[in-house]
C-alpha positions as CSV (number, residue, x, y, z in Angstrom):
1,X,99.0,120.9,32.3
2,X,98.7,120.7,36.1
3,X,97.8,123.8,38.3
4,X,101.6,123.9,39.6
5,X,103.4,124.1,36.1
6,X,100.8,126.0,34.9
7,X,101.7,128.9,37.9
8,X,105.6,127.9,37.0
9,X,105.2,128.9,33.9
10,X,103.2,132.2,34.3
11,X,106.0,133.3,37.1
12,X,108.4,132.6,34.8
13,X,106.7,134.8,31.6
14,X,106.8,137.9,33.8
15,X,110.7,137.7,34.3
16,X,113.4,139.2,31.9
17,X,114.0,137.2,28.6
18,X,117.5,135.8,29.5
19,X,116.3,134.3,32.7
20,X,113.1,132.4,31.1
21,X,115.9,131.3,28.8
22,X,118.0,130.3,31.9
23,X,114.6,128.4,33.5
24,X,113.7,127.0,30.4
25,X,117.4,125.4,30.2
26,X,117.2,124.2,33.7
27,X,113.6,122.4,32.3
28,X,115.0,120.9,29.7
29,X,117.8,119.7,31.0
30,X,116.1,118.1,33.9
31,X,113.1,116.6,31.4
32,X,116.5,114.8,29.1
33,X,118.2,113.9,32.3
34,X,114.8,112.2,33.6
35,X,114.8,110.5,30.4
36,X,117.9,108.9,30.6
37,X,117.5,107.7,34.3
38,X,114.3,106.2,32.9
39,X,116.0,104.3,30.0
40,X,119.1,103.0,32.1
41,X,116.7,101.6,34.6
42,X,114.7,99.7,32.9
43,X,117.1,98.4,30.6
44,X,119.5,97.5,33.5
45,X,116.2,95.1,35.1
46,X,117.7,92.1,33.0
47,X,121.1,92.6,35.0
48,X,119.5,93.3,37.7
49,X,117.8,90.0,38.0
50,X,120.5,88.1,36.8
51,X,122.5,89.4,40.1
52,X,119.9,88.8,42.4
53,X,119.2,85.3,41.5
54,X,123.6,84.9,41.4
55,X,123.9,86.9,45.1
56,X,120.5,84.2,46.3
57,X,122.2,81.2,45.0
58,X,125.6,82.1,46.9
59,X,124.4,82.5,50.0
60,X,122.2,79.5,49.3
61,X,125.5,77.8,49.4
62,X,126.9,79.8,52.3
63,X,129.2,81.6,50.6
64,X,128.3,84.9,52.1
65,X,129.0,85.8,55.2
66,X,126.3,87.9,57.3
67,X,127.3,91.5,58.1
68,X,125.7,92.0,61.2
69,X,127.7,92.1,63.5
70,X,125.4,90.6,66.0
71,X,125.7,86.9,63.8
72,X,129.7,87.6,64.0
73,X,131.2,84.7,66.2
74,X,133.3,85.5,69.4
């Protein structure tokens, strides 16, 4: 446990019982919702490649125009 959690946590014992419950819910929530972030990204990396090498190949072709608007013709 690092220093900082470790003083998290001892702050937190020396509060009322329905507020460690309240921190405790804020935790856990933020320790699933970390989870999931985790688990979308990496199994969007397969997409994510596949789009990259689709959005390189169009403008390969010259199928994408450039959005800065110092390229823009007069």
């Amino acid at each position: 446990m690092t220093k900082l959690l470790k003083q998290a946590f001892e702050r937190a014992a020396a509060l009322p019982g329905d507020e460690q419950d309240a921190i405790a819910s804020i935790v856990l929530d933020e320790i699933e919702d970390e989870a999931r972030w985790r688990a979308s990204f990496a199994n969007s990396q397969d997409v994510l490649a596949k789009l990259a090498k689709q959005a390189r190949a169009e403008i390969a072709r010259g199928d994408v125009l450039s959005e800065d608007p110092a390229s823009k013709p007069e």
